[in-house]
N, C-alpha and C positions, 0 to 999 in steps of 0.2 A: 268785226273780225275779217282779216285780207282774206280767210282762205275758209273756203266755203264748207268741207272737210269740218275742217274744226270749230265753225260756226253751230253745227248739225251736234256736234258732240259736246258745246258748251249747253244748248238750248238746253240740251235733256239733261246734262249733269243739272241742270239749276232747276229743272222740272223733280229730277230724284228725290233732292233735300228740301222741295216743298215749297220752294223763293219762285219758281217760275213765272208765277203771276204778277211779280216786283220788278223783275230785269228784261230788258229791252234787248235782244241780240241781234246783230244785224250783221249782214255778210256785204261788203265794201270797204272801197278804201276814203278811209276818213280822211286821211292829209287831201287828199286832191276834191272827193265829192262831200265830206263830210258827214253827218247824219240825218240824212233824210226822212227816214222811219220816225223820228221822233220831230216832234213840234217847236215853237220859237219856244222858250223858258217853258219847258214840259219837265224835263228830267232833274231830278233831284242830285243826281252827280255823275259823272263821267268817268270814266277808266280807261289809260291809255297805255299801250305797252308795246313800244315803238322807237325803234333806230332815231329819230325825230320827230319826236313830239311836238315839238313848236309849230310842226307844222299844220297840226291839225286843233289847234290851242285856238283859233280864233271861231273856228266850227264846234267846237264843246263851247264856246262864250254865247254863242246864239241860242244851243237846245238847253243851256244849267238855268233856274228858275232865280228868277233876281233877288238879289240879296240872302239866299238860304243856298241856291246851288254848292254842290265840290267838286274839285276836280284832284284826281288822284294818278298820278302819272310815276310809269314802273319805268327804271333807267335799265335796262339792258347792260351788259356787259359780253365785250365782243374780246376776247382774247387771240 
């Protein structure tokens, strides 16, 4: 998550319903530093939801676990 704000407010929504020990949140910007916090082929799938995606599409190809990883990327709509 860019914004640190709502990095703090995803952890614990995902602490609420009991997943927190499953998902990884991390406050940075993916397109340019990528995922640090998490390992080469650690993560079982990726979530992107972002003006351009692509651009951080080669940084989720290093942390998704080979052969089984997802990547799931949300397209924005900017009117």
């Amino acid at each position: 998550e860019f914004h640190a704000e709502r990095a703090r407010e995803a952890r614990q929504d995902f602490d609420e319903v009991g997943v927190g020990h499953l998902v990884t949140v991390q406050h940075a910007d993916a397109c340019a530093d990528g995922f640090s916090a998490i390992g080469r082929g650690a993560a079982d799938a990726v979530f992107l939801d972002l003006p351009a995606p692509w651009l951080a599409v080669r940084h989720a190809h290093r942390v998704l676990r080979p052969g089984v990883g997802r990547l799931c990327s949300f397209s924005p709509c900017i009117e």
